[in-house]
C-alpha positions as CSV (number, residue, x, y, z in Angstrom):
1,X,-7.5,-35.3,14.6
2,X,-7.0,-34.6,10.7
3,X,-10.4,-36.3,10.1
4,X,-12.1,-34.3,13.1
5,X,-10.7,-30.9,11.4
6,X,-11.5,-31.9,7.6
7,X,-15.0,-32.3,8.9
8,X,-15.6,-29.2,10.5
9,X,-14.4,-27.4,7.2
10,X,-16.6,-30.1,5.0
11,X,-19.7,-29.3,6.9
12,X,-18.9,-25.2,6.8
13,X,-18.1,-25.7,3.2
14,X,-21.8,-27.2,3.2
15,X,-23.8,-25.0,4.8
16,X,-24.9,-22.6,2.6
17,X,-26.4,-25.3,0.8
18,X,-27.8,-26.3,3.5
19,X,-29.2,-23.2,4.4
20,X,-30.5,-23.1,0.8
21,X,-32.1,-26.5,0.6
22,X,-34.2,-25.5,3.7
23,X,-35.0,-22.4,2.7
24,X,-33.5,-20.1,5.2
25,X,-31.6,-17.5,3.5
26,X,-34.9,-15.0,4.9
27,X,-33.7,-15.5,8.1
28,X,-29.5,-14.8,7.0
29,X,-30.5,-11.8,5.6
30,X,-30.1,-9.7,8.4
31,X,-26.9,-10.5,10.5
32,X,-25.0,-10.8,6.7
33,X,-25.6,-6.9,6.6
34,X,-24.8,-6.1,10.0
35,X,-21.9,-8.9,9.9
36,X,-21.3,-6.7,6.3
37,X,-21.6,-3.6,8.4
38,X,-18.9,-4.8,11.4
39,X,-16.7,-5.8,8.6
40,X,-16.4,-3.1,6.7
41,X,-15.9,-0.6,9.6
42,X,-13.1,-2.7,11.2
43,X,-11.2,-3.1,8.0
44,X,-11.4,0.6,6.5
45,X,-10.1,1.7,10.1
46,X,-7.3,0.0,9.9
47,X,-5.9,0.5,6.3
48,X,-6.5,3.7,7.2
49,X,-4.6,3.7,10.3
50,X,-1.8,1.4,8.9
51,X,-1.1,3.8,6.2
52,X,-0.7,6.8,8.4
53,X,1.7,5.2,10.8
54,X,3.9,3.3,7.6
55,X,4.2,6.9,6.7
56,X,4.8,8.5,10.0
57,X,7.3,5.5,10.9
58,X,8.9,5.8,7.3
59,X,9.1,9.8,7.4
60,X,11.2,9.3,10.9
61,X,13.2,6.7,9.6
62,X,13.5,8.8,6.3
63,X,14.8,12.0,8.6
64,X,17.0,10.0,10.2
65,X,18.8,7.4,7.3
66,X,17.5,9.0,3.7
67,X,16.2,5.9,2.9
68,X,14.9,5.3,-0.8
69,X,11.1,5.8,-1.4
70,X,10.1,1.9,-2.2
71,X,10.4,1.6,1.0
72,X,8.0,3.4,2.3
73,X,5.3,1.5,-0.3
74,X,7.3,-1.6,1.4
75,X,6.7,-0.4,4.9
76,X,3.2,0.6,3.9
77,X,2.2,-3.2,2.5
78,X,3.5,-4.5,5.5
79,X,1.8,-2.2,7.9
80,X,-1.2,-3.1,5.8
81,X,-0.3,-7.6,6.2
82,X,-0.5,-6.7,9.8
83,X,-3.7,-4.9,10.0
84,X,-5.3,-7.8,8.3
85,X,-4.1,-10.1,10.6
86,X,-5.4,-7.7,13.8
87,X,-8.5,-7.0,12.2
88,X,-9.2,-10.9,12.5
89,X,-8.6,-10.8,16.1
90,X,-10.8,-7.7,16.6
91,X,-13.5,-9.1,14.7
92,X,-14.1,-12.0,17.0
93,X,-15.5,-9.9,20.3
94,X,-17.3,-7.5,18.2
95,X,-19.0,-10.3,16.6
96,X,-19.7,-11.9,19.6
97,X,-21.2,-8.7,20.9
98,X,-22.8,-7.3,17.5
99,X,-23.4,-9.8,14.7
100,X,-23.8,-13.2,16.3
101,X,-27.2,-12.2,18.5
102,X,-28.6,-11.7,15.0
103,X,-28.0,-15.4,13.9
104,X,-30.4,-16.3,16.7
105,X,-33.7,-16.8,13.9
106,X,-31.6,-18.9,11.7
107,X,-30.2,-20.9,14.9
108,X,-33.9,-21.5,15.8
109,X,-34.8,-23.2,12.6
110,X,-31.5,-25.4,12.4
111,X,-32.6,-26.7,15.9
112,X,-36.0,-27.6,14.9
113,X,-34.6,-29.1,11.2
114,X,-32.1,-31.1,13.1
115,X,-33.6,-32.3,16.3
116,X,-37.2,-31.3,15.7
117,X,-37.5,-28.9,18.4
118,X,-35.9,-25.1,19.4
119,X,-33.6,-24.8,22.4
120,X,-35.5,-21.9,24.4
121,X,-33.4,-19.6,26.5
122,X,-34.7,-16.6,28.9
123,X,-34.0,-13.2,28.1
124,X,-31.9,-12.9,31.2
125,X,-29.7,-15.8,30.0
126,X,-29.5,-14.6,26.4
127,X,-28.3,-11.3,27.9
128,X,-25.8,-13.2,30.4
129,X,-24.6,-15.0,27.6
130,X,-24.2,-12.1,24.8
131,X,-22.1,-10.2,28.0
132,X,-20.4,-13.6,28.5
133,X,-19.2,-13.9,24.6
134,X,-18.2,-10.9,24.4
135,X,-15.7,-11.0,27.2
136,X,-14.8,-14.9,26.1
137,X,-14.6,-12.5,22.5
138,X,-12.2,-10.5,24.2
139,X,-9.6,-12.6,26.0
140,X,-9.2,-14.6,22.5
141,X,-8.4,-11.4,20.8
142,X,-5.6,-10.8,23.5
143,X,-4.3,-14.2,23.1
144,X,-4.5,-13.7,19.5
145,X,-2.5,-10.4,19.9
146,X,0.0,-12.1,22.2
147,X,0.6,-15.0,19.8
148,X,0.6,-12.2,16.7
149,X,3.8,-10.3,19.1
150,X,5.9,-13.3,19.9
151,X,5.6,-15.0,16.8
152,X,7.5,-11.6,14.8
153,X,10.8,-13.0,15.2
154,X,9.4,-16.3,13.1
155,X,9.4,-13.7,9.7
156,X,7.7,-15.7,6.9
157,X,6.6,-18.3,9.2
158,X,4.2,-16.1,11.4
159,X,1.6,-16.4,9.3
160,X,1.2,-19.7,8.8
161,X,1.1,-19.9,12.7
162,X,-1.6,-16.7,12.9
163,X,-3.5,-18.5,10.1
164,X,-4.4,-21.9,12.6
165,X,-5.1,-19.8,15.4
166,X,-7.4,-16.7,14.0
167,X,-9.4,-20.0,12.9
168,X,-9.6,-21.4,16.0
169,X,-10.2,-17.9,17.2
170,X,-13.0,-17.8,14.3
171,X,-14.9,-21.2,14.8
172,X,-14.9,-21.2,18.6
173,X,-17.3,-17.7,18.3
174,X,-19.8,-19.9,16.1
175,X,-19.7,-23.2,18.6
176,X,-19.6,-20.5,21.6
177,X,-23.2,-19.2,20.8
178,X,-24.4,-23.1,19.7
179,X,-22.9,-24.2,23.6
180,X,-24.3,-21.2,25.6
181,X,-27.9,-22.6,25.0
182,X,-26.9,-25.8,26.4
183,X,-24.8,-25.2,29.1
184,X,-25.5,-23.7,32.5
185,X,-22.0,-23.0,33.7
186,X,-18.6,-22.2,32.5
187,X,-16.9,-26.1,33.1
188,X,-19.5,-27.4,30.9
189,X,-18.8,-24.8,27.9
190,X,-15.2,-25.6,28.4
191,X,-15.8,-29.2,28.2
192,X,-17.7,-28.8,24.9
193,X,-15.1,-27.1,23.5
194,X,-12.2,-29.5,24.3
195,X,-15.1,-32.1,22.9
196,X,-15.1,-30.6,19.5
197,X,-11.7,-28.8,19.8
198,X,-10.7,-30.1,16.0
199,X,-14.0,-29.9,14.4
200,X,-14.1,-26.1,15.7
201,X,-10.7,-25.7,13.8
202,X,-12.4,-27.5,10.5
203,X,-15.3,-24.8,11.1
204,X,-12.3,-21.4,11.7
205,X,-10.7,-22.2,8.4
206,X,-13.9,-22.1,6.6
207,X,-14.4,-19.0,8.4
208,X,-11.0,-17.4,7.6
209,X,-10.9,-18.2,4.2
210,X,-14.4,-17.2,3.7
211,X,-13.1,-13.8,4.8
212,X,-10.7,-13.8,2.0
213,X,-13.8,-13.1,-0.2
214,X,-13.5,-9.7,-1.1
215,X,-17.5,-7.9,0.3
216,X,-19.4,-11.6,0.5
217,X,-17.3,-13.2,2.6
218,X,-17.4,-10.8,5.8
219,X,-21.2,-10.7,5.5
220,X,-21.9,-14.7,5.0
221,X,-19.1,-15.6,7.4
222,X,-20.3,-15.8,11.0
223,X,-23.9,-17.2,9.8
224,X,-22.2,-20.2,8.1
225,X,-19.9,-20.4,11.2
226,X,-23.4,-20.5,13.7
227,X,-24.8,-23.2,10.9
228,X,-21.9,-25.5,10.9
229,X,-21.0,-25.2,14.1
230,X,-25.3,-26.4,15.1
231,X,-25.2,-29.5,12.4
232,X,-21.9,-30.9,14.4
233,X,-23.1,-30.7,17.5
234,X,-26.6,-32.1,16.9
235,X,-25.4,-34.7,14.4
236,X,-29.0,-35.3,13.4
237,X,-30.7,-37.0,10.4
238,X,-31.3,-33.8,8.1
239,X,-35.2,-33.5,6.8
């Protein structure tokens, strides 16, 4: 288990090597900006919204209790903490939807470095498939969202608990768009992902804390997800 996960993270942690040793950062170009794009949207919406309702739910409590202004800049930080958290969760089915098509180049190449040969898909099943992620994209976020409510009464434990499963949230969105090329029907994408259940972990926490990185991190994220996620399944010699 512990070895499955710290391999996953290793070969994230590796793969923008790897995408520089075989000269692929042409092809990364593009979904970094629109991953940059996604990012950047998603998070100034919701600072912006958590800051109006800290001070909307601090201006009620205020009428009500004359509570002491550092509160409110409390209220406000944690209103903040728990966009972060929910922009995570949102990120995964517009990804899906938005950036993760664009990693199809760079996907391509890997496939022909690794096993010498690209897995071709129809248009129809590429289509099926984006549709298909995106709804997959979806029921994780509301399973993230459930976890996020239930887990409030754990206080400071709650985010070490949404940490472990915004990255499994996280990696399974890179393996997803590795496995839909492979796999004709839902059983056999399911299978593949209780196959590499841990190593898709290993891959989310290099996602998640990639994220951390202030501007770089949303727009390099999903591509070194797609990477990583292509060099563990295919375990081939690299050339």
């Amino acid at each position: 288990m512990f070895a499955r996960t710290i391999k996953g993270f290793r070969t994230y942690a590796s793969s923008l090597g790897f995408i520089g040793k075989h000269s692929l950062l042409g092809q990364a170009v593009l979904p970094a900006i629109v991953g940059l794009g996604v990012g950047v949207l998603l998070i100034a919406a919701v600072v912006f919204a958590s800051g109006d309702l800290a001070q909307a739910a601090f201006a009620n409590l205020d009428a009500r209790f004359n509570l002491p202004d550092f509160l409110g800049k409390v209220l406000r930080v944690l209103m903040v903490l728990t966009g972060i958290f929910l922009v995570v969760i949102v990120y995964r089915p517009v990804a899906s939807i938005v950036v993760i098509p664009f990693i199809g180049p760079i996907l391509a190449r890997v496939e022909t470095i690794l096993i010498g040969r690209e897995i071709t898909t129809s248009f129809t099943a590429d289509f099926r498939s984006a549709l298909l992620g995106g709804w997959l994209g979806l029921l994780a976020s509301f399973f993230g969202f459930f976890i996020f409510m239930i887990t409030i009464p754990l206080g400071p434990g709650q985010p070490f608990i949404m940490f472990f499963v915004n990255a499994y949230i996280l990696g399974k969105s890179g393996f997803d768009f590795v496995f839909e090329k492979e796999s004709d029907t839902m059983e056999e994408r399911r299978e593949l992902n209780r196959k590499y259940r841990w190593e898709i972990l290993g891959v989310g926490i290099g996602f998640l804390i990639t994220l951390l990185i202030p501007i770089i991190g949303i727009a390099i994220a999903p591509v070194l997800a797609v990477v990583a996620a292509a060099r563990i399944r295919y375990q081939a010699e690299e050339r």
